[in-house]
MIBA-881537 format. One record per residue (C-alpha): residue number from 1; y, x, z. Coordinates in steps of 0.25 Angstrom, whole numbers. Layout:
<sites>
SITE  num      v      u      w
SITE  NUM      Y      X      Z
...
</sites>
This chain:
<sites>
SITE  num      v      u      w
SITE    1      0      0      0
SITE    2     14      5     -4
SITE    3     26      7      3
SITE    4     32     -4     -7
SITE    5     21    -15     -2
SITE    6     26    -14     10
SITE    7     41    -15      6
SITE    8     52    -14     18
SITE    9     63    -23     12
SITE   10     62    -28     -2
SITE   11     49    -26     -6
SITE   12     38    -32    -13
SITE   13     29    -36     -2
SITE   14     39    -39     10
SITE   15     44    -49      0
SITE   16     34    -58     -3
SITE   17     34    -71      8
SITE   18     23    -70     19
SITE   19     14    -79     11
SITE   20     11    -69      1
SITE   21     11    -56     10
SITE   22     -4    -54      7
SITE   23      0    -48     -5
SITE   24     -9    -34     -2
SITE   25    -20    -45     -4
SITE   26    -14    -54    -15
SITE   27     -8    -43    -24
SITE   28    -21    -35    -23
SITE   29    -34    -42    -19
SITE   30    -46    -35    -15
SITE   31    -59    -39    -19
SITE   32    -66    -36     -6
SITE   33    -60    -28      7
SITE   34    -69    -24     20
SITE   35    -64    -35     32
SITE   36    -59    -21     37
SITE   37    -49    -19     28
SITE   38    -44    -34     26
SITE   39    -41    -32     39
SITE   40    -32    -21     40
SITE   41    -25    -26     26
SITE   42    -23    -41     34
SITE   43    -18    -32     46
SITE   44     -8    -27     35
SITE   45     -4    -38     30
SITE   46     -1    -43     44
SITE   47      9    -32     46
SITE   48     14    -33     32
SITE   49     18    -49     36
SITE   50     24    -44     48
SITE   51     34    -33     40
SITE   52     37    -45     31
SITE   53     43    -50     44
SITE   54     49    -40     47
SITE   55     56    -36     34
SITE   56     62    -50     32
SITE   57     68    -50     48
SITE   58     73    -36     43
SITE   59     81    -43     32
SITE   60     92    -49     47
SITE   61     89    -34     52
SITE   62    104    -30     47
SITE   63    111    -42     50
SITE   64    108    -42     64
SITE   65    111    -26     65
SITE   66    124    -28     58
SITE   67    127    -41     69
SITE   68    124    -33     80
SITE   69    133    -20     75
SITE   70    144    -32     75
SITE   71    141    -36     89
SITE   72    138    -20     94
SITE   73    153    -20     86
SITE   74    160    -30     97
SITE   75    152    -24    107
SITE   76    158    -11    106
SITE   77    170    -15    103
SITE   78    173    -26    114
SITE   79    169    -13    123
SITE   80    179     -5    116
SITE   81    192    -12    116
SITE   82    200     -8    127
SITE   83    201    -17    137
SITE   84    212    -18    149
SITE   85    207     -5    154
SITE   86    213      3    142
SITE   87    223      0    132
SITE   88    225      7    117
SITE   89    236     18    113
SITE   90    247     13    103
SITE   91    245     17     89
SITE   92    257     29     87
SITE   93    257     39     77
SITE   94    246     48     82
SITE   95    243     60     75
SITE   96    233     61     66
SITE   97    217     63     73
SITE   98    216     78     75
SITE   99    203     77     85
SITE  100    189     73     81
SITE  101    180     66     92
SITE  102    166     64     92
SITE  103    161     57    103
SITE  104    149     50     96
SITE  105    139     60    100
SITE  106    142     74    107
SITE  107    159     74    109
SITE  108    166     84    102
SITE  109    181     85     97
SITE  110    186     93     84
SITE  111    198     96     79
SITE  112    199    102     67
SITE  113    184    104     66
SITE  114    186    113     78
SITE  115    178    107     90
SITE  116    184    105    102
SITE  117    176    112    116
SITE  118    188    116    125
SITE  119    187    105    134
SITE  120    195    106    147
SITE  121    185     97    154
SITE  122    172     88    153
SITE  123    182     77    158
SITE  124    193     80    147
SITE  125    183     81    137
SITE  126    176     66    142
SITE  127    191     60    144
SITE  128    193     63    129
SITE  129    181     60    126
SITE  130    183     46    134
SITE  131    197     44    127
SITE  132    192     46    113
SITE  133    182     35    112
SITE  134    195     27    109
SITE  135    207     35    103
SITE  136    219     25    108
SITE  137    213     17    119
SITE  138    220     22    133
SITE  139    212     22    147
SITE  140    218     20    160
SITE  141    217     32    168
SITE  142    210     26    180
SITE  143    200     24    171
SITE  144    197     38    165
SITE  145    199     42    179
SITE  146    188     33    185
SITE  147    179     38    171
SITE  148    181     52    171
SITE  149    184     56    187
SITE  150    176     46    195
SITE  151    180     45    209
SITE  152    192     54    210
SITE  153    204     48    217
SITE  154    215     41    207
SITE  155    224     55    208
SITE  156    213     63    207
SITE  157    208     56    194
SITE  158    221     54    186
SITE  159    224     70    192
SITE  160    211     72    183
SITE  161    212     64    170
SITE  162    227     70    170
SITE  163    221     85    168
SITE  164    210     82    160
SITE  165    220     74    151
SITE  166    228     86    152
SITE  167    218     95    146
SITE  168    213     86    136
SITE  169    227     86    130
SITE  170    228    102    131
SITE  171    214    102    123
SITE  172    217     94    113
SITE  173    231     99    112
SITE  174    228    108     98
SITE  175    220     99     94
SITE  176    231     87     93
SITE  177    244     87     86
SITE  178    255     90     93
SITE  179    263     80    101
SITE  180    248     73    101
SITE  181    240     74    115
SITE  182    227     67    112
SITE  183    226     60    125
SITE  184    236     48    128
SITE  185    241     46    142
SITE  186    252     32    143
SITE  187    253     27    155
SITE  188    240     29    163
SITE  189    232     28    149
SITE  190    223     39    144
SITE  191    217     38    129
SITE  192    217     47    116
SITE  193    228     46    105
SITE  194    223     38     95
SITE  195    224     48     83
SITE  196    222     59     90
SITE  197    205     59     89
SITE  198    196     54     78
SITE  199    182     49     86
SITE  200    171     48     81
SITE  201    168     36     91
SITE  202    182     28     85
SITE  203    177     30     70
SITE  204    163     25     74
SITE  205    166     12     78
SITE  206    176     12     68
SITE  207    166     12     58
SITE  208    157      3     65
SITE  209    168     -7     66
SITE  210    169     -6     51
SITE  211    155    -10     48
SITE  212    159    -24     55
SITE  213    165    -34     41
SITE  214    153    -26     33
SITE  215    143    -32     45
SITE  216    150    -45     47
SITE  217    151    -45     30
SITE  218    137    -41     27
SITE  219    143    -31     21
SITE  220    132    -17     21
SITE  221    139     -8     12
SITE  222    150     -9     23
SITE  223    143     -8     35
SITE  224    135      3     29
SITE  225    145     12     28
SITE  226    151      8     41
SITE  227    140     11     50
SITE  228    135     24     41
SITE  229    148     28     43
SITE  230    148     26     60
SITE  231    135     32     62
SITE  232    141     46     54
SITE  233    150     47     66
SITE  234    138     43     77
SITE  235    136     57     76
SITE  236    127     53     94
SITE  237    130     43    103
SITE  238    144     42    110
SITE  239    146     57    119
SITE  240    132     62    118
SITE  241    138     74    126
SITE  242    141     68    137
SITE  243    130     57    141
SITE  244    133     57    154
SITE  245    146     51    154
SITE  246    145     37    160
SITE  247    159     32    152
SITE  248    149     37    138
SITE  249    139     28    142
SITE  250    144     14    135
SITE  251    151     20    122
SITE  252    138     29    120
SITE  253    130     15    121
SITE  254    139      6    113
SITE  255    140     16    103
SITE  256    126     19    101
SITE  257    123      5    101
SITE  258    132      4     87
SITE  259    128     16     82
SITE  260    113     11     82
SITE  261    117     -3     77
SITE  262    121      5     64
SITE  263    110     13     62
SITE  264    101      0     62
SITE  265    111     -6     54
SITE  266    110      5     43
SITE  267     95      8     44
SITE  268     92     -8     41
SITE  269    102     -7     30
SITE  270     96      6     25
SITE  271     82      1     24
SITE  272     86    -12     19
SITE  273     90     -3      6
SITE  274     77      6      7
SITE  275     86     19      9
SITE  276     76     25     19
SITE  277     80     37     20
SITE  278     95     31     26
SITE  279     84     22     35
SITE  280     77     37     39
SITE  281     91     40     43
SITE  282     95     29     52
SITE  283     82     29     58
SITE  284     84     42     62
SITE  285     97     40     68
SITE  286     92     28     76
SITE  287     81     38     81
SITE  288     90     49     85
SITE  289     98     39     94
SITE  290     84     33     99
SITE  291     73     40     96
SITE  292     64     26    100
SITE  293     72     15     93
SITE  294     59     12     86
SITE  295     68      4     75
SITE  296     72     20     71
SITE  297     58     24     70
SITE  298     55     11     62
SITE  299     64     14     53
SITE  300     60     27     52
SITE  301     46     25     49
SITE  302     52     14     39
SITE  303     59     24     31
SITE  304     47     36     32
SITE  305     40     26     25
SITE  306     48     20     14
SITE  307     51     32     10
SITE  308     35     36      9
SITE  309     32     45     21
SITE  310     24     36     29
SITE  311     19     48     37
SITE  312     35     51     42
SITE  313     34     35     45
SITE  314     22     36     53
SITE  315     25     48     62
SITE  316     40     42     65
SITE  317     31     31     70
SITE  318     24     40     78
SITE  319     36     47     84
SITE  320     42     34     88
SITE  321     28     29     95
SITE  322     31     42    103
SITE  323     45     40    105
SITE  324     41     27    110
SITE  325     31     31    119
SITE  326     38     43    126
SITE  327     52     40    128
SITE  328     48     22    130
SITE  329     35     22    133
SITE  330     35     12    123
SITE  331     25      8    110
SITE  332     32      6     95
SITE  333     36    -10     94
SITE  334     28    -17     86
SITE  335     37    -17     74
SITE  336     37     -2     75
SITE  337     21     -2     74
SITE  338     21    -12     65
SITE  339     28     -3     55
SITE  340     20      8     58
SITE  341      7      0     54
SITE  342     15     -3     40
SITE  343     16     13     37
SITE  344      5     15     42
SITE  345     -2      5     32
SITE  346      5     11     21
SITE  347      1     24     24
SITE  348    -14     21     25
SITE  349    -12     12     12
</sites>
């Protein structure tokens, strides 16, 4: 049996109705068969009759992954808006971006290509860090006191943010135009000049909103380039260096959570075109963020296959059994089997 009798999407056999799904029998009678192996080519057709099930719920897979990005959208964003306890910086005539910021995996600033590493302190470096997830917005001090010096008495702690905003100022100094000083201070109000950073966590959500009309319009061209675009700048999750830091803990989470939408967005569209090698991708990607999201290995072992290596299919089979076992002390669902009895009856056929 081919790979193309047991077509994904758009194939012969997946798309005859159920009454006819006997086709192996139909199309191709044999004059005589042993009881033993009408019983294994019946057991076949039952798992054949259960992926035609399976293929035609496929056919909602999409809309219900682009409905979810919108909802993971106003999640996000209903948690982003500032609320009473910050407020935005006016729009003025900033000079143009001169810092580049990555917090979506390990932080690191460049200017000019050059990386900057001459941090006055671990709490300069998170303040900025903390400041940057939103050029504009401005935070009360009492809150970035109570975040980054728990505990110390009201002098004590605005004594503290006072310095630390001191040398973040004198480290970005060369790096800033002059008459620019990177971080704002009004009136008890703490928050990075709008044009003073590009942020790679900014731009992301940028893109993710822009998927939005081509979601709601059923528009894929769109929403492809959207989300292929996002997940170029989600080079890890959200201050992989610092894991540690209680404040990193929601914006890691929230996201990640976008981030993995995405990939299940593209991978469905990928394989509804039959562009496996773009399915082997994603799958990887969905791996290296969870190496036992067993829809990763799926489509994986999908895209081995389709592309003719049924052995590469099997083995990743096996490696998420193992996955599975050591890090869940859990077995494959019974989707995940069942496609492992479909390649596996390829292969033997």
């Amino acid at each position: 049996m081919t790979n193309e009798g047991l077509a994904w999407r758009g194939g012969t056999a997946l798309d005859r109705p159920p009454s006819t799904l006997p086709f192996v029998l139909l199309d191709n009678p044999a004059p005589a068969v042993e009881a033993a192996s009408l019983s294994l080519l019946l057991d076949r057709l039952d798992v054949l009759r259960d992926l035609a099930v399976e293929t035609r719920r496929d056919l909602d897979v999409l809309r219900r992954e682009s409905a979810q990005i919108l909802r993971d959208l106003d999640a996000f964003a209903a948690r982003a808006a500032p609320g009473p306890a910050a407020a935005v910086a006016p729009e003025a005539a900033a000079p143009a971006a001169r810092l580049s910021v990555r917090l979506l995996g390990s932080f690191e600033v460049r200017c000019g290509g050059r990386v900057l590493n001459a941090w006055p302190s671990k709490k300069a470096r998170l303040l900025f860090a903390y400041l940057a997830m939103e050029p504009g917005r401005l935070v009360p001090k009492d809150v970035l006191v109570e975040l980054f010096w728990p505990g110390a008495s009201p002098a004590r702690g605005s004594n503290n943010l006072s310095i630390a905003v001191h040398q973040l100022r004198s480290a970005l100094k060369e790096a800033l135009p002059e008459g620019s000083h990177g971080v704002i201070v009004q009136q008890g109000l703490y928050g990075l000049e709008p044009e003073a950073a590009w942020v790679d966590v900014h731009e992301f959500q940028g893109r993710m909103a822009k998927a939005r009309p081509g979601l709601e319009k059923g528009d894929r061209e769109r929403v492809r380039a959207c989300l292929m675009e996002a997940l170029g700048l989600y080079r890890g999750d959200f201050m992989e260096s610092d894991p540690y830091e209680e404040w990193t803990e929601e914006p890691r989470r929230s996201l990640g959570m976008l981030a993995s939408r995405a990939l299940a967005w593209l991978v469905e569209d990928a394989a509804g075109t039959a562009d496996w090698p773009r399915v082997l991708d994603y799958a990887g990607r969905m791996l290296a963020r969870d190496g036992c999201d067993e829809a990763g290995h799926r489509w994986a072992m999908m895209a081995h296959w389709r592309m003719g290596n049924r052995t590469k299919a099997l083995q990743q089979y096996e490696l998420c059994t193992s996955r599975l076992a050591a890090e869940l002390g859990a077995r494959p669902a019974e989707e995940t089997y069942r496609l492992y009895l479909q390649v596996r009856m390829g292969e033997a056929s």
